[in-house]
C-alpha positions as CSV (number, residue, x, y, z in Angstrom):
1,X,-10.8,13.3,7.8
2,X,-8.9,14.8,5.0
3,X,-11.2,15.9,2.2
4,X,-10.7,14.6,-1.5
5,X,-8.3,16.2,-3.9
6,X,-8.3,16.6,-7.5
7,X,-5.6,14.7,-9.8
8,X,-3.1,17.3,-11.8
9,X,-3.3,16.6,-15.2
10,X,0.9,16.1,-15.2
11,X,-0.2,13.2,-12.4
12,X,-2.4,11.7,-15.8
13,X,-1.5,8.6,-17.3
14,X,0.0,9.2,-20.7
15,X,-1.8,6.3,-22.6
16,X,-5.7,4.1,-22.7
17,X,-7.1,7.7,-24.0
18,X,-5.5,9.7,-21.3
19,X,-3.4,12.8,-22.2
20,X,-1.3,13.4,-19.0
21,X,2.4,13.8,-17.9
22,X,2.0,10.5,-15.9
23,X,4.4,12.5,-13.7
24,X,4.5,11.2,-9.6
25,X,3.7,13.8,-7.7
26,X,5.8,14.9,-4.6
27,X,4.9,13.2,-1.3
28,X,5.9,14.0,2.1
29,X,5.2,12.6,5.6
30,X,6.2,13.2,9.4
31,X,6.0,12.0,12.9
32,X,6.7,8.2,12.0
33,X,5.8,6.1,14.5
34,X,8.5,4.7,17.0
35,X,9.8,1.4,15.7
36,X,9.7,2.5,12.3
37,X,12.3,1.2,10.2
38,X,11.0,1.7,6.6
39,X,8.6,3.1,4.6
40,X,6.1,2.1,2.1
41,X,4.0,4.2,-0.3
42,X,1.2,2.7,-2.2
43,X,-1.3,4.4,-4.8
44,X,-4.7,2.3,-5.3
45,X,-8.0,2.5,-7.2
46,X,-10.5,1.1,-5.4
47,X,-13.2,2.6,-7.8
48,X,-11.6,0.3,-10.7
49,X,-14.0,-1.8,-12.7
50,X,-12.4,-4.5,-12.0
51,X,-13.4,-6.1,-9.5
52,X,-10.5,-6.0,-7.3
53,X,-9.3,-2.6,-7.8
54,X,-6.4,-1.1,-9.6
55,X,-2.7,-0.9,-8.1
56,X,-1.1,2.6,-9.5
57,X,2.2,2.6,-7.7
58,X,3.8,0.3,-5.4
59,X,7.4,1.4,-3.6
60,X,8.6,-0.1,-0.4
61,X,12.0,-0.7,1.5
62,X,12.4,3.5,2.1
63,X,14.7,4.4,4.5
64,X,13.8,5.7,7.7
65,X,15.8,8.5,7.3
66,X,13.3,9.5,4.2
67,X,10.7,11.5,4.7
68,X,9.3,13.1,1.4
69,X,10.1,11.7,-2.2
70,X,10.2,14.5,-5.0
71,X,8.1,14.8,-8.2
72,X,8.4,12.1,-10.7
73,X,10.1,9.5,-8.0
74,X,7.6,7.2,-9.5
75,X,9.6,6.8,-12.3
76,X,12.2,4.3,-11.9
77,X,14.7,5.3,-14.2
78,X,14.6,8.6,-13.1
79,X,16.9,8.0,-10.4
80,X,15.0,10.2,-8.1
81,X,14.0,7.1,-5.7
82,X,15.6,7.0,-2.0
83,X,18.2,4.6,-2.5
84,X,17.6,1.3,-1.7
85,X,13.5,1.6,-2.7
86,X,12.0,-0.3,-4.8
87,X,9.2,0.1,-7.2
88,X,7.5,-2.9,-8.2
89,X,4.9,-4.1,-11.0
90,X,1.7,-2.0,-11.0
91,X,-1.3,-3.5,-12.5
92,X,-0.4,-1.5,-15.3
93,X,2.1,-4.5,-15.9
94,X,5.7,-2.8,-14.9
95,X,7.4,-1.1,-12.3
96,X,6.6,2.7,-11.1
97,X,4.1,5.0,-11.5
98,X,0.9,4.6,-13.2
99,X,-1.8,8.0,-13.3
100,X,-5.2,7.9,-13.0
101,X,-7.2,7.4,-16.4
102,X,-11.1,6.3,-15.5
103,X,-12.9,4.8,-18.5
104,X,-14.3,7.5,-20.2
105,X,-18.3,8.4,-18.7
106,X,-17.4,6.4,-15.9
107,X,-18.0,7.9,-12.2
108,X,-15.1,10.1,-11.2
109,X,-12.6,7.1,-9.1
110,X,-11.1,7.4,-5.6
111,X,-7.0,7.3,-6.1
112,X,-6.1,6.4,-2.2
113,X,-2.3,7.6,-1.4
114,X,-1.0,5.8,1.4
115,X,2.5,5.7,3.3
116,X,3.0,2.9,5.2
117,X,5.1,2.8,8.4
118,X,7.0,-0.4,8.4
119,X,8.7,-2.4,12.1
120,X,11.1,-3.6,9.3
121,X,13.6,-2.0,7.3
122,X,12.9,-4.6,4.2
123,X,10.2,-6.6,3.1
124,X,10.8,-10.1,1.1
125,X,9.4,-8.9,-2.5
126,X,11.2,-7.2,-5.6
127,X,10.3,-5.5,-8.4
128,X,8.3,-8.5,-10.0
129,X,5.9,-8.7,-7.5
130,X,2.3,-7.8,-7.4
131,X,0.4,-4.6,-5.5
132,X,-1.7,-7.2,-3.8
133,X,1.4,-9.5,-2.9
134,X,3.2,-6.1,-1.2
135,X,-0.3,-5.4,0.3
136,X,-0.1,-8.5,2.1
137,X,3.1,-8.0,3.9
138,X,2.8,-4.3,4.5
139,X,0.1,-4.8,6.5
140,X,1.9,-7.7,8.3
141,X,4.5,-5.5,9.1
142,X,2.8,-2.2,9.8
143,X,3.2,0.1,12.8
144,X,1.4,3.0,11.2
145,X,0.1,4.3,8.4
146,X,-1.6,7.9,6.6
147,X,-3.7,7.9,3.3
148,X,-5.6,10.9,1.7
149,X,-7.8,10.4,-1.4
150,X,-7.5,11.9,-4.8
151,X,-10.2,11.9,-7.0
152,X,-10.4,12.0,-11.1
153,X,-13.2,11.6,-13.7
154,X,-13.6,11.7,-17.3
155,X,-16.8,12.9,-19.0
């Protein structure tokens, strides 16, 4: 099992007291499963006090043919998104990528990165749809899928 990593500080949130460069970091996968015909990348908070958790970033309908998505991909206006992805709203309220940024004193929280390996090449959601809606129908459509864990707290 892969061992925890530390959050960047350019991976940060920019905003709630946090100081980062709320910058996506780069991502890349291999050996998909056979019957894969999309991809899905999710970044959760399970560590949240909220007491369901904390959707970070949500992008689905990736191309097979992708395998790795670049540095600040998690921005959508960025442009740096396969084509044909889409990023949708983040508990943060919007599309795209959201950093880490615990409450202050709280216990250092769990960020789990996770690409999903899809048997279809879309899924029926857009950019106005919840984590926990995409959640849902990922793992109804799932052939595979690979997570490690970042972790990040603030004294």
């Amino acid at each position: 099992m892969p061992q925890p990593k530390a959050c960047a500080e350019a991976q940060l949130l920019k905003g709630f007291g946090c100081a980062g460069g709320n910058i996506s970091p780069s991502l890349s996968w291999k050996h998909a499963p056979p019957g894969t015909k999309s991809f899905a990348v999710t970044v959760y908070d399970r560590d949240a006090p909220t007491g369901s958790g904390w959707w970070h970033w949500v992008m689905f309908n990736i191309p097979a043919t992708v395998a790795s998505l670049p540095a600040g991909a998690g921005n959508p206006v960025s442009g740096q998104a396969p084509k044909g992805a889409v990023q949708s709203k983040t508990d943060f309220g919007q599309p795209g990528y959201g950093g880490p940024c615990p409450p202050k004193g709280d216990k250092a929280h769990r960020y789990i990165f996770t690409v999903y390996a899809l048997k279809v090449a879309k899924i029926d959601a857009d950019v106005n749809s919840s984590g926990a809606l995409v959640g849902f129908m990922l793992n109804a459509n799932k052939v595979g899928e690979a997570s490690f864990t970042a972790t990040y707290g603030r004294p």
